[in-house]
DRENPA-3360 file (N, C-alpha, C; in nm, 2 decimals, always signed):
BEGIN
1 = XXXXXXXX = +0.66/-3.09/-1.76/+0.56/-3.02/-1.83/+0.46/-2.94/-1.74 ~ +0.40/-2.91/-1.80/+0.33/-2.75/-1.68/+0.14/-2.72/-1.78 ~ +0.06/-2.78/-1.71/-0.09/-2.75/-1.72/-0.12/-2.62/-1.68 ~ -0.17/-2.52/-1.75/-0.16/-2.41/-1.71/-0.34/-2.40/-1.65 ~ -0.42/-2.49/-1.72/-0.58/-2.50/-1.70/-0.63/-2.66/-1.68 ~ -0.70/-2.73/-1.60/-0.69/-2.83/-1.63/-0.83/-2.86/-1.44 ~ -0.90/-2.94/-1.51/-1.01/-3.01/-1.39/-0.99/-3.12/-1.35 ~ -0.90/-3.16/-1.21/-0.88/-3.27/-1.17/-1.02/-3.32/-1.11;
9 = XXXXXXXX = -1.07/-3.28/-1.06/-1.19/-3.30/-1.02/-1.27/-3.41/-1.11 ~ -1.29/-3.35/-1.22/-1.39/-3.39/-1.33/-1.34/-3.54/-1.40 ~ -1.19/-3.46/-1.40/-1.11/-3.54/-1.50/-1.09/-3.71/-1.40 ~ -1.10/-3.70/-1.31/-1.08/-3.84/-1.21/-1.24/-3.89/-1.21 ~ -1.31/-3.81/-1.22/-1.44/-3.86/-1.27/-1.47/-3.99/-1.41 ~ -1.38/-3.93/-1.47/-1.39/-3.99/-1.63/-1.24/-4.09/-1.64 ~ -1.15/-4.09/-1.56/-1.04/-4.11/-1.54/-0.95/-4.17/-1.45 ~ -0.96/-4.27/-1.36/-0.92/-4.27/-1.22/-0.76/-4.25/-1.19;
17 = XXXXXXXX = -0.72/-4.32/-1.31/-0.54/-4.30/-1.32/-0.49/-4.19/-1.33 ~ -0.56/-4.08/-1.34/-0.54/-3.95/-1.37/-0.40/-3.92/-1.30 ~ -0.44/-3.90/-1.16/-0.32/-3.81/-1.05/-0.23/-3.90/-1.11 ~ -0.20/-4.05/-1.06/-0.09/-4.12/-1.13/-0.04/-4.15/-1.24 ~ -0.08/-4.10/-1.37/+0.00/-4.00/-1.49/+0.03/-3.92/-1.43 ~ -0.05/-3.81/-1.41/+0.04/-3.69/-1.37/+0.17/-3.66/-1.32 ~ +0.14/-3.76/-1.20/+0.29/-3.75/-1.13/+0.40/-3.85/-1.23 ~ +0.35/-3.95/-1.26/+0.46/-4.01/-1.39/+0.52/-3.89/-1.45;
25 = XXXXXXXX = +0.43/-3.83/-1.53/+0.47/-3.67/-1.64/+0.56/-3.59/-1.55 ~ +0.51/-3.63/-1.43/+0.57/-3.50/-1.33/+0.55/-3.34/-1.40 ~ +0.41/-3.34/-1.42/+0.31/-3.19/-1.45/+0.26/-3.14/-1.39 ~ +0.31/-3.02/-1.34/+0.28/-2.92/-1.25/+0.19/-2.85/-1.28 ~ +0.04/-2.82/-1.25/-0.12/-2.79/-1.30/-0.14/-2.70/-1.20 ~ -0.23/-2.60/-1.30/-0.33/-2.51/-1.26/-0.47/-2.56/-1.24 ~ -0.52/-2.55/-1.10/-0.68/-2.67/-1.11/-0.78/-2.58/-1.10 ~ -0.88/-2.58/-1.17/-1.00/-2.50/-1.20/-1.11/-2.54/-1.13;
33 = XXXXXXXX = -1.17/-2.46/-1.07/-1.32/-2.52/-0.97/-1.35/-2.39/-0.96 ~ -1.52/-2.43/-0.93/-1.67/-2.32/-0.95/-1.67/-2.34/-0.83 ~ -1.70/-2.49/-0.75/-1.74/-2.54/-0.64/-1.65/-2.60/-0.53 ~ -1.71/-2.58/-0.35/-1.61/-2.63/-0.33/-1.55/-2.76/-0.33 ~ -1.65/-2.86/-0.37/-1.63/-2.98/-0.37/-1.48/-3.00/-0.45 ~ -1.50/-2.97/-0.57/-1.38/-2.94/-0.63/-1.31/-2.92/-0.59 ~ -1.30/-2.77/-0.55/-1.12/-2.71/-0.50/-1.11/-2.78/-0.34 ~ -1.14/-2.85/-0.27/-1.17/-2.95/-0.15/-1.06/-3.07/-0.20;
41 = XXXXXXXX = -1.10/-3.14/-0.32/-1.00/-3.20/-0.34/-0.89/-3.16/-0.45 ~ -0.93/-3.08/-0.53/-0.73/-3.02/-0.57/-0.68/-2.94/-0.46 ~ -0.69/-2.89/-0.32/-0.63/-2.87/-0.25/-0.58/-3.02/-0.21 ~ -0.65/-3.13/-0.14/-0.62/-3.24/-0.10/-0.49/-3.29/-0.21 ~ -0.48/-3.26/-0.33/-0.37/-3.32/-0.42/-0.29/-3.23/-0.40 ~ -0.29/-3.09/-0.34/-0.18/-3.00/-0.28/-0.09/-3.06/-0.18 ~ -0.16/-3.07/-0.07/-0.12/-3.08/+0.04/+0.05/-3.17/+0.02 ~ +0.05/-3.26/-0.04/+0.16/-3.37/-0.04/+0.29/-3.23/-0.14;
49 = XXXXXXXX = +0.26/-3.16/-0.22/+0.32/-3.10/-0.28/+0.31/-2.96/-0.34 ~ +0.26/-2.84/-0.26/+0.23/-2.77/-0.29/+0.31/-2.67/-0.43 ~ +0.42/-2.67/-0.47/+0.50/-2.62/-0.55/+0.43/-2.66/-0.70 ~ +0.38/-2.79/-0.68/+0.35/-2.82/-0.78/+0.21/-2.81/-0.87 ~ +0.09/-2.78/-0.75/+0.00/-2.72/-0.79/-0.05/-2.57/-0.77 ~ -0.13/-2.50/-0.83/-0.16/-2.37/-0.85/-0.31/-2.41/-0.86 ~ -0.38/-2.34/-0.73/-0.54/-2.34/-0.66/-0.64/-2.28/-0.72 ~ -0.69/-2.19/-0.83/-0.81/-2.12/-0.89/-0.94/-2.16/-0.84;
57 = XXXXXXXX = -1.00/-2.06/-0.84/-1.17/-2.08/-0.83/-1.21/-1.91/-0.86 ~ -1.34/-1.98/-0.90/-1.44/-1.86/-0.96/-1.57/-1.93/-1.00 ~ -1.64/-1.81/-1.03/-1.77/-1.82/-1.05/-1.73/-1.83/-1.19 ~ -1.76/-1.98/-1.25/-1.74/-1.97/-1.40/-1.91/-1.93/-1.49 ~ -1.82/-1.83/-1.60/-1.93/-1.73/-1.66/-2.05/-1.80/-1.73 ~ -2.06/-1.96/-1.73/-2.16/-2.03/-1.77/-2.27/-2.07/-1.69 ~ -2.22/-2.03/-1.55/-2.29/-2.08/-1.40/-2.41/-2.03/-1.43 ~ -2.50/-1.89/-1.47/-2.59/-1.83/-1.47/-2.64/-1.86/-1.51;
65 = XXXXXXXX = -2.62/-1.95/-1.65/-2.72/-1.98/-1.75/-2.75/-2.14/-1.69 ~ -2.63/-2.19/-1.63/-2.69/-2.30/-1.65/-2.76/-2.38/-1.53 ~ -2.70/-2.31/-1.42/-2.77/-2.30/-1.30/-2.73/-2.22/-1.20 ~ -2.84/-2.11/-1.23/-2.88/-2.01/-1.11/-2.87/-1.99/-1.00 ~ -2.94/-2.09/-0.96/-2.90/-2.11/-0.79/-2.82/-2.14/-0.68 ~ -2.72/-2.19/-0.83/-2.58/-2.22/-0.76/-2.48/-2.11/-0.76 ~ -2.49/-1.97/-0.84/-2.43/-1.86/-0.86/-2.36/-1.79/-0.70 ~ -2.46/-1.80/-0.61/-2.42/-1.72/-0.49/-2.36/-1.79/-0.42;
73 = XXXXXXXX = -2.38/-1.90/-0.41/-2.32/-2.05/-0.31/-2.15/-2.00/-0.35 ~ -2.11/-2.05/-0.48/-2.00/-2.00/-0.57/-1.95/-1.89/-0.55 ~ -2.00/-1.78/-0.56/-1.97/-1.69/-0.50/-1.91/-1.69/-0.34 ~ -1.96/-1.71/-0.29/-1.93/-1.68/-0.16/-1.84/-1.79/-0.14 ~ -1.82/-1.87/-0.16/-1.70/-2.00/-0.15/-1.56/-1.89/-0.22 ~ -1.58/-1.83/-0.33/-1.49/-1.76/-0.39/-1.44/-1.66/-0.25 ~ -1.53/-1.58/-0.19/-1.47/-1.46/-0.16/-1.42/-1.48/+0.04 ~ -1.47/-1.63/+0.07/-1.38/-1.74/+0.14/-1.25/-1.73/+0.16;
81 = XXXXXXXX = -1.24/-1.83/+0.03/-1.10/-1.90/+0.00/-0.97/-1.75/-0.02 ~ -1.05/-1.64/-0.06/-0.99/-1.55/-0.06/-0.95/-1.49/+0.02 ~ -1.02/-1.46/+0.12/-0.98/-1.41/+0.26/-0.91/-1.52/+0.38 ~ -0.94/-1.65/+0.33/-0.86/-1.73/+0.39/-0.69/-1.76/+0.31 ~ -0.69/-1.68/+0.22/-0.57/-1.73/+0.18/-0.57/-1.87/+0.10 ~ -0.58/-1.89/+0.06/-0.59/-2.00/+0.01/-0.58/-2.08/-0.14 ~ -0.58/-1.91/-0.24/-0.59/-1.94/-0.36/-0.49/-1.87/-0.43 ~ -0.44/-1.91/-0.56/-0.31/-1.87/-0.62/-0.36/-1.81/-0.75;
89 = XXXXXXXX = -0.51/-1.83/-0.80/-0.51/-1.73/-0.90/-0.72/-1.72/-0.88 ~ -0.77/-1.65/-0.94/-0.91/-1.61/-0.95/-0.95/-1.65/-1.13 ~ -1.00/-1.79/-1.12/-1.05/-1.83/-1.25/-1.12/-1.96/-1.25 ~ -1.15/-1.98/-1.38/-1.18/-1.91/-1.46/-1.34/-1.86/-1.48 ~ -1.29/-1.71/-1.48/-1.39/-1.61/-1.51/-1.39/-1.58/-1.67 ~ -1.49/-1.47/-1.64/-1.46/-1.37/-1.78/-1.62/-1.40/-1.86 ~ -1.62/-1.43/-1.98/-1.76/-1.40/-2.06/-1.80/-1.52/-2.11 ~ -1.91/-1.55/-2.18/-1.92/-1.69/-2.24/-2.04/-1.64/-2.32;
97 = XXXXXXXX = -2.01/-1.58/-2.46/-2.14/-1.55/-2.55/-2.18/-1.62/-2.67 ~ -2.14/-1.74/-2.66/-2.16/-1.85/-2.74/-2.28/-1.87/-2.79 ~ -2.36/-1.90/-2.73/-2.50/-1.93/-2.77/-2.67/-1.82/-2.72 ~ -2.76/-1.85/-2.77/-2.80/-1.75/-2.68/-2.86/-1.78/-2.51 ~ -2.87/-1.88/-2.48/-2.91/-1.90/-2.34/-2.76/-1.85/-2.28 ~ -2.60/-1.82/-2.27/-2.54/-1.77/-2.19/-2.54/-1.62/-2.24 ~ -2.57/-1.61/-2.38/-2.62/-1.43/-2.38/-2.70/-1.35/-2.34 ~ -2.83/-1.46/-2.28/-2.94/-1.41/-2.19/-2.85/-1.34/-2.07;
105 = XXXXXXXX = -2.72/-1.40/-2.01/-2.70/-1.39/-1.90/-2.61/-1.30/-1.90 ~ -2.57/-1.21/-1.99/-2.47/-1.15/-2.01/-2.45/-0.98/-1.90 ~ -2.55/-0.92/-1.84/-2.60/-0.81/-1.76/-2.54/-0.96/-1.60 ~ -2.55/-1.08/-1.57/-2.51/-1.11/-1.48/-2.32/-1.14/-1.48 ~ -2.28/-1.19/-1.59/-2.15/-1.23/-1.60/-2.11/-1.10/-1.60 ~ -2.12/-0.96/-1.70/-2.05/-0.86/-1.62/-2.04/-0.84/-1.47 ~ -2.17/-0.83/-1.41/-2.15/-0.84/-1.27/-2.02/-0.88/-1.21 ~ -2.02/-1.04/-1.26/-2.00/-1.09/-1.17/-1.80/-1.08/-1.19;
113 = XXXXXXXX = -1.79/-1.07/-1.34/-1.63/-1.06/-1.37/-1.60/-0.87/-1.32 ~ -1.65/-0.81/-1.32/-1.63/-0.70/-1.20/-1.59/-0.70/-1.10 ~ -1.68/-0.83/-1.00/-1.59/-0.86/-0.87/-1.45/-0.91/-0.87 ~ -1.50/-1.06/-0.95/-1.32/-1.13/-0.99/-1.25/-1.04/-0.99 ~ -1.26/-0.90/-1.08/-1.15/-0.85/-1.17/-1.07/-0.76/-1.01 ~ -1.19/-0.71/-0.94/-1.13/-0.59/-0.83/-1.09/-0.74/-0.68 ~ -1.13/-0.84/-0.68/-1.07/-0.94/-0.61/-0.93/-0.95/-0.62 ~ -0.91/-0.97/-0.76/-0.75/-1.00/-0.82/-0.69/-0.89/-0.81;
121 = XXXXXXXX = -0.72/-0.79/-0.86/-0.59/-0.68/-0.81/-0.64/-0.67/-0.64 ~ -0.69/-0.65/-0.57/-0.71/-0.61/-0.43/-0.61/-0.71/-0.38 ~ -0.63/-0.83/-0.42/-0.56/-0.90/-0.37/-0.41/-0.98/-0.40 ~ -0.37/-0.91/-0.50/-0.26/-0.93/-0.54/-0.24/-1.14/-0.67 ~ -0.35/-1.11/-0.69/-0.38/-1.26/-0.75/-0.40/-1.26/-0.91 ~ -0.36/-1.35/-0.98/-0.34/-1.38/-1.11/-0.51/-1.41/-1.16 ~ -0.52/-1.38/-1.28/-0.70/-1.35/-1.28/-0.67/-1.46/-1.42 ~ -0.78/-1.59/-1.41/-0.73/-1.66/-1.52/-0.90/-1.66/-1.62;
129 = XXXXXXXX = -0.90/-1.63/-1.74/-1.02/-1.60/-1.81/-1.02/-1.68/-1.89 ~ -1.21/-1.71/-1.90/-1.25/-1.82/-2.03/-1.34/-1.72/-2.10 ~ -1.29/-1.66/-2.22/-1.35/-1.60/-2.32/-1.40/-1.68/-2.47 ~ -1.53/-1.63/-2.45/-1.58/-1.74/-2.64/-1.71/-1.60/-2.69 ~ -1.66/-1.59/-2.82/-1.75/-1.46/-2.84/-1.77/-1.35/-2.76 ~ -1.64/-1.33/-2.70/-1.65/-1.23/-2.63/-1.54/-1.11/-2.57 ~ -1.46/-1.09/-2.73/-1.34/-1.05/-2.70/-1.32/-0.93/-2.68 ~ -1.49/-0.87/-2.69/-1.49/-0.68/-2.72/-1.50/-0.67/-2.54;
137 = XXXXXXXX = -1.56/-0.75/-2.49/-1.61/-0.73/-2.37/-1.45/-0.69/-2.28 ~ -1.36/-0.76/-2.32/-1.23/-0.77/-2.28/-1.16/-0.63/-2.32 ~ -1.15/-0.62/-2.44/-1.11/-0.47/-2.43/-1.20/-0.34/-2.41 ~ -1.33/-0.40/-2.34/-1.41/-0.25/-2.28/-1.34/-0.26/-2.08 ~ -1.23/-0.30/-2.06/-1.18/-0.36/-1.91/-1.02/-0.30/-1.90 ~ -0.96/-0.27/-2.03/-0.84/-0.27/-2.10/-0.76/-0.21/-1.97 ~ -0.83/-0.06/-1.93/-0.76/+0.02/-1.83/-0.73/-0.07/-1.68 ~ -0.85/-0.13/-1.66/-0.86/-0.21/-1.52/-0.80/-0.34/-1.50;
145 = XXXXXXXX = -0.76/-0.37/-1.64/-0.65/-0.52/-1.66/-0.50/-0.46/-1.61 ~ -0.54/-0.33/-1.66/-0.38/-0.34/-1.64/-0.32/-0.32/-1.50 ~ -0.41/-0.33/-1.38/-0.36/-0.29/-1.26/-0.40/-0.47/-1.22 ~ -0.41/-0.57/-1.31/-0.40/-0.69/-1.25/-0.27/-0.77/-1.28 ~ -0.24/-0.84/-1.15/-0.11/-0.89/-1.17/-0.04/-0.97/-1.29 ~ -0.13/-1.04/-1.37/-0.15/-1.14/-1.46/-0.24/-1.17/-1.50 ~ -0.30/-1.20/-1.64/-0.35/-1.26/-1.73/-0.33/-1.34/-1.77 ~ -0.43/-1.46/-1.76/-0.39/-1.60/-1.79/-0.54/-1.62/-1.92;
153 = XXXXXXXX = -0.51/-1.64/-2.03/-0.61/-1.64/-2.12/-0.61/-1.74/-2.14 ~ -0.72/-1.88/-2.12/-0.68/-1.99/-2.10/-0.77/-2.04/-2.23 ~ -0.69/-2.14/-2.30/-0.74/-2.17/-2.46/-0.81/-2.02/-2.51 ~ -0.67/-1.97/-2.49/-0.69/-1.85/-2.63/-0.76/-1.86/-2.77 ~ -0.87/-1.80/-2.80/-0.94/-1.83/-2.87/-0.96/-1.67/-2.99 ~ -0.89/-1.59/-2.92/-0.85/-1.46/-3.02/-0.77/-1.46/-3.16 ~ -0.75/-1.31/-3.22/-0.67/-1.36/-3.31/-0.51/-1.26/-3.24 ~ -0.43/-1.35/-3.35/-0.27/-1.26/-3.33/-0.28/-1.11/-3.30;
161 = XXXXXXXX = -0.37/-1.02/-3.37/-0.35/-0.91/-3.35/-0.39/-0.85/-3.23 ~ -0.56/-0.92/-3.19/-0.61/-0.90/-3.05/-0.49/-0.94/-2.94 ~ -0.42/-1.03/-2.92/-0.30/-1.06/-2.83/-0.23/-0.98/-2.86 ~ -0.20/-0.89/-2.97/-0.05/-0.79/-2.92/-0.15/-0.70/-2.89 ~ -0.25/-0.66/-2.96/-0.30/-0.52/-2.88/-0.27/-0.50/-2.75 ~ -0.34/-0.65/-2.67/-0.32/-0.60/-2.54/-0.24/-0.62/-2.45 ~ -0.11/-0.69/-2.48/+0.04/-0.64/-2.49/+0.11/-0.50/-2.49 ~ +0.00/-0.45/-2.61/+0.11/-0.30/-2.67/+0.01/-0.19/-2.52;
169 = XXXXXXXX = -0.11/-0.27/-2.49/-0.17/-0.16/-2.40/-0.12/-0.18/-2.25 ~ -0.02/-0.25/-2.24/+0.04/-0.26/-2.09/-0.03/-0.39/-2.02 ~ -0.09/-0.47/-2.09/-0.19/-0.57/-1.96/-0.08/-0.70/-1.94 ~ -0.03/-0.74/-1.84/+0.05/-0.84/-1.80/-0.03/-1.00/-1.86 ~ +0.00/-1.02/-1.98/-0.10/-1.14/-2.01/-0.01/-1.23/-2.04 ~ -0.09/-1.35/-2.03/-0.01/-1.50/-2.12/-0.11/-1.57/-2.19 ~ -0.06/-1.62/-2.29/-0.18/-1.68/-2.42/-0.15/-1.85/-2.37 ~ -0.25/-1.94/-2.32/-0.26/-2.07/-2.29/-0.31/-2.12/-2.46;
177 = XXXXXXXX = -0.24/-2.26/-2.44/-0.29/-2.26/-2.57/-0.28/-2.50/-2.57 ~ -0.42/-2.57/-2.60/-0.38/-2.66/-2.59/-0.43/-2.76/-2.77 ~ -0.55/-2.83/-2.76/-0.56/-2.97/-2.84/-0.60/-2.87/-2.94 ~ -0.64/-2.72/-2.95/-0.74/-2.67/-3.08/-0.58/-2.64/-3.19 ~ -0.47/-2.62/-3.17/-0.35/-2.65/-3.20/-0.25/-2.77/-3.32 ~ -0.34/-2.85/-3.22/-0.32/-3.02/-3.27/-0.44/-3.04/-3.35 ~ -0.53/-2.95/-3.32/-0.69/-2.99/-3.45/-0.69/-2.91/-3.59 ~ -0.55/-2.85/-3.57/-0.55/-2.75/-3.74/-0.67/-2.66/-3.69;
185 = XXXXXXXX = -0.66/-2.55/-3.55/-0.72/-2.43/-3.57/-0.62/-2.36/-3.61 ~ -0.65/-2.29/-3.72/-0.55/-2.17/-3.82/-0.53/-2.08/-3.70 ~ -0.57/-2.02/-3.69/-0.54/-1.90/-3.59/-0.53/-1.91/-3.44 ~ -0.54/-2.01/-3.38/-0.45/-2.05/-3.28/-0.32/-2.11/-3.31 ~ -0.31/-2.15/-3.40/-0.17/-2.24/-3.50/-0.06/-2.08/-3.49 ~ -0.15/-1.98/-3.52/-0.07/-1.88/-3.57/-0.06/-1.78/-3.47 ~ -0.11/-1.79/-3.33/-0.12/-1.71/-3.24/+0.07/-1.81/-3.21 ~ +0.05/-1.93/-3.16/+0.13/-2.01/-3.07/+0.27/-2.00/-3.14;
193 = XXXXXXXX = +0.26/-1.91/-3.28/+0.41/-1.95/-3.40/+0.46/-1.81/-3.35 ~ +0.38/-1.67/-3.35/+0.41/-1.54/-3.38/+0.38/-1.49/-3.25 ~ +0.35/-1.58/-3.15/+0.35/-1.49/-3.00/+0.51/-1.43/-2.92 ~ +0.51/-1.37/-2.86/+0.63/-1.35/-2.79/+0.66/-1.49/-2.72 ~ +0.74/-1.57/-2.76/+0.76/-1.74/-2.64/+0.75/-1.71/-2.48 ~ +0.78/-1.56/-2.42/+0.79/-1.54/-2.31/+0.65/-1.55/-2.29 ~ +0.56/-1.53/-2.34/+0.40/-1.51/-2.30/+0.31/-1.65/-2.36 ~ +0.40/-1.73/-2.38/+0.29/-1.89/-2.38/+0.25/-1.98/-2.28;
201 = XXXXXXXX = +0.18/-2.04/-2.30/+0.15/-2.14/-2.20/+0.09/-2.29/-2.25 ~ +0.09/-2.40/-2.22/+0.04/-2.51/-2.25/-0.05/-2.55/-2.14 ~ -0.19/-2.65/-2.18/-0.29/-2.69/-2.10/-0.39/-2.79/-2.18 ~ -0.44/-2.86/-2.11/-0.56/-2.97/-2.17/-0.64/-2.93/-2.11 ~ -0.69/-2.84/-2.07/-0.88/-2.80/-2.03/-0.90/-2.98/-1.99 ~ -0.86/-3.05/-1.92/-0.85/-3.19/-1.89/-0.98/-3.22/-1.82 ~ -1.13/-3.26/-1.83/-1.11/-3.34/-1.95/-1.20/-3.29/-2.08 ~ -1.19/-3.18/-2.04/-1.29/-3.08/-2.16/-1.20/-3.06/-2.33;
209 = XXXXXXXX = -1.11/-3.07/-2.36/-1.06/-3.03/-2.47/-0.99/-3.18/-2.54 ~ -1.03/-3.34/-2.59/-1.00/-3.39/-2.62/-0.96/-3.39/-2.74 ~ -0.84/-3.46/-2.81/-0.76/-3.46/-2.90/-0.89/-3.57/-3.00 ~ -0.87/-3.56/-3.12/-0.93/-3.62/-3.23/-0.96/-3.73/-3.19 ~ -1.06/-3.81/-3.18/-1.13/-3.95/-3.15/-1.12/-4.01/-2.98 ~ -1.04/-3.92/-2.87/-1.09/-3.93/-2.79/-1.20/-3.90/-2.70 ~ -1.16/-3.96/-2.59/-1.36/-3.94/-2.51/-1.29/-3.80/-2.44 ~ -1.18/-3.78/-2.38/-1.14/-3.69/-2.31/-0.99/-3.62/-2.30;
217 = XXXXXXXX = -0.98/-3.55/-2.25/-0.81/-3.42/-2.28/-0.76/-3.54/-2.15 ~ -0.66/-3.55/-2.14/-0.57/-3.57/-2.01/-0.41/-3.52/-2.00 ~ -0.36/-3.55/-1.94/-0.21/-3.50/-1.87/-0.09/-3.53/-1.99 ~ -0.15/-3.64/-2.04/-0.05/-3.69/-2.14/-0.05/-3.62/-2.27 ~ -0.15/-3.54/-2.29/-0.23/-3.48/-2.41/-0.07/-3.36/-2.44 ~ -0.05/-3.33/-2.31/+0.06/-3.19/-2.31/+0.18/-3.26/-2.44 ~ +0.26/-3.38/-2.42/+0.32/-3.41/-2.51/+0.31/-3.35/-2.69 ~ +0.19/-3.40/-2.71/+0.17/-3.35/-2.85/+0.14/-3.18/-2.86;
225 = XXXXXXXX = +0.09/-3.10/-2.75/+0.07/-2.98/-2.75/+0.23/-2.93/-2.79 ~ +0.33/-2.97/-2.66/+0.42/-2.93/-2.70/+0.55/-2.95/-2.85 ~ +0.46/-3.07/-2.92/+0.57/-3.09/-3.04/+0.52/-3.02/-3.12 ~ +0.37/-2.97/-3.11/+0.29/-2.94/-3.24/+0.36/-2.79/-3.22 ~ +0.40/-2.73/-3.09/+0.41/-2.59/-3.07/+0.59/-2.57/-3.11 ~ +0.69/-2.63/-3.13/+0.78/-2.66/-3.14/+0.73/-2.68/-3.29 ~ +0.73/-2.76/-3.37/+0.72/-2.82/-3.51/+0.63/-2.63/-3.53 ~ +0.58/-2.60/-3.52/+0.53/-2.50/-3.59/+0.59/-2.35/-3.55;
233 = XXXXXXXX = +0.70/-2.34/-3.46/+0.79/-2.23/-3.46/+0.90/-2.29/-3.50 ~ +0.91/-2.39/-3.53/+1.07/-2.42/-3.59/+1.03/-2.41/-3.76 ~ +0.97/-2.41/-3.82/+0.89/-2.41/-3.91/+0.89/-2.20/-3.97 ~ +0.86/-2.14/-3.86/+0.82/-2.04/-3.88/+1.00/-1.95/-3.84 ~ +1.06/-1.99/-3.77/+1.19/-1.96/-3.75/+1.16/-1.86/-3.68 ~ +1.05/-1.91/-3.56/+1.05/-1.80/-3.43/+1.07/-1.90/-3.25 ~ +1.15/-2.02/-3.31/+1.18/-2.10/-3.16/+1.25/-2.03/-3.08 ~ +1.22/-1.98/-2.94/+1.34/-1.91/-2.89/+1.48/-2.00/-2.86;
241 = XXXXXXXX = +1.58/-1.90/-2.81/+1.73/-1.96/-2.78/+1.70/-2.09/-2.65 ~ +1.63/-2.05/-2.59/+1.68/-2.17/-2.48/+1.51/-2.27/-2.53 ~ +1.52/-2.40/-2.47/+1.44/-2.50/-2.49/+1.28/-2.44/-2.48 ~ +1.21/-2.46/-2.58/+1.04/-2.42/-2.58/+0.98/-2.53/-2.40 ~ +0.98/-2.57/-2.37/+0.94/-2.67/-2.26/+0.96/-2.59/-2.16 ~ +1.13/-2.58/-2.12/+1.19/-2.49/-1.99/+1.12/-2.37/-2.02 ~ +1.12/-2.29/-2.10/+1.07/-2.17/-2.14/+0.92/-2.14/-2.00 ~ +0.82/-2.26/-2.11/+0.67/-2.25/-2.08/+0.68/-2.29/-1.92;
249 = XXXXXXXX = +0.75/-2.38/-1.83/+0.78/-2.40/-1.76/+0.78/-2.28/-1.67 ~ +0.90/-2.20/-1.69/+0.91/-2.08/-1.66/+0.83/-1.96/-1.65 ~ +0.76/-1.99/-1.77/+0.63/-1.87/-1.78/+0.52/-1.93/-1.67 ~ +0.47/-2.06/-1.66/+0.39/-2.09/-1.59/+0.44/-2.07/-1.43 ~ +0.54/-2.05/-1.40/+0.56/-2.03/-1.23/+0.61/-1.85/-1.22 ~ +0.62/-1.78/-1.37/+0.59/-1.69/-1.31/+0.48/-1.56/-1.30 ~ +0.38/-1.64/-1.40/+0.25/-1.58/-1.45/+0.12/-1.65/-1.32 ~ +0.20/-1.73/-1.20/+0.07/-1.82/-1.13/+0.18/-1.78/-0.99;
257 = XXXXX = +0.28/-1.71/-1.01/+0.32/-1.64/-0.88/+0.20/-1.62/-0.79 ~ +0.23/-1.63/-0.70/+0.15/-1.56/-0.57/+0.19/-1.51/-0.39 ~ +0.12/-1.46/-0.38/+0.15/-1.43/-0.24/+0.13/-1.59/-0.13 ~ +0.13/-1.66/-0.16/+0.12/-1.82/-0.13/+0.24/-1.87/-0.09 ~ +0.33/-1.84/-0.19/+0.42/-1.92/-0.19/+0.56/-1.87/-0.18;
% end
């Protein structure tokens, strides 16, 4: 199985058995970090196997609001790890207009997904986005997406139509999709039935997106993502010809390509 988004970091915080599920599942993850502490140790869980992890960092678009003074530190760790080679995609970035204290910040997260955005194409790197209330912001970028290698929309939170638009406009994307799925969201239900299967992805935002009555998302969580994603295109009579699993599999090693590897 294949985590396309997922916080080892955090997630071993709340979890210690973590890495050992993982490798039980044998789930090959995308690991997300602001800081270097973080990407310090999902590199450390590299090292033994690199094939199997995919490296991200960014300034995540909540940083501003929620602490300031950590924005530049983050930053400059980001544009690091970049020139040292070291990372396999730039995320997660992008907008967070949820409430109003990250809408106060919204003049700094453009800033800052400006850089991301000219990082990732300069550098030939997959750009992985956390969008909430904020999907117009995404198509005012439409022209400049499309000279990025990949789009990784991580817990796609749009509708069916916003995802083909930007399909039909040339942007190299993939729709990540995990527990909101399994929680009866209608329109992620209906994004994951009526997507093109070449453009899915599976992820637990681990340990941010827990399933019904737990404390946290983990590795194991992927199981039910993938029967609920299966049960609801076999349903709709849009499963593709070869296995949904191998498929997403496939999309995840080649939407997190890099010059890395």
């Amino acid at each position: 199985m294949t985590d396309a988004h997922c916080h080892p970091f955090d997630l071993a915080a709340r979890f210690p058995g973590a890495e050992a599920e993982r490798q039980q599942l044998n789930v090959a993850c995308a690991t997300s970090a602001w800081n270097l502490d973080s990407f310090v140790y999902h590199e450390s869980l590299a090292v033994a196997d690199k094939a199997t992890f995919r490296l991200c960092f960014a300034v995540h678009p909540q940083l501003a609001a929620m602490d300031a003074g950590a924005v530049q530190a983050s930053l400059d760790t980001l544009y690091r790890l970049v020139g040292e080679k070291r990372l396999d995609a730039i995320g997660e970035t992008g907008f967070d207009l949820y409430n109003e204290s990250f809408k106060g910040t919204e003049k700094a997260q453009d800033e800052l997904f400006a850089q991301h955005l000219e990082l990732a194409i300069s550098n030939g790197l997959a750009l992985v986005l956390h969008i909430r209330r904020a999907m117009h912001k995404v198509f005012a970028y439409t022209k400049a997406l499309r000279r990025a290698p990949a789009l990784i929309f991580h817990s796609w939170s749009g509708t069916l139509h916003e995802a083909e638009s930007l399909l039909r406009r040339g942007i190299n994307a993939w729709f990540s999709f995990g527990a909101p799925i399994a929680l009866n969201h209608k329109e992620a239900m209906r994004c994951c039935t009526h997507l093109p299967a070449e453009r899915l992805l599976t992820e637990t935002d681990a340990p941010y997106q827990p399933l019904r009555s737990a404390a946290f998302s983990r590795y194991a969580d992927l199981s039910l993502t993938l029967q609920t994603m299966h049960s609801l295109r076999e349903q709709a009579g849009t499963l593709p010809a070869v296995p949904l699993e191998s498929l997403i599999d496939a999309n995840f090693h080649c939407c997190f390509s890099s010059m890395r590897f």
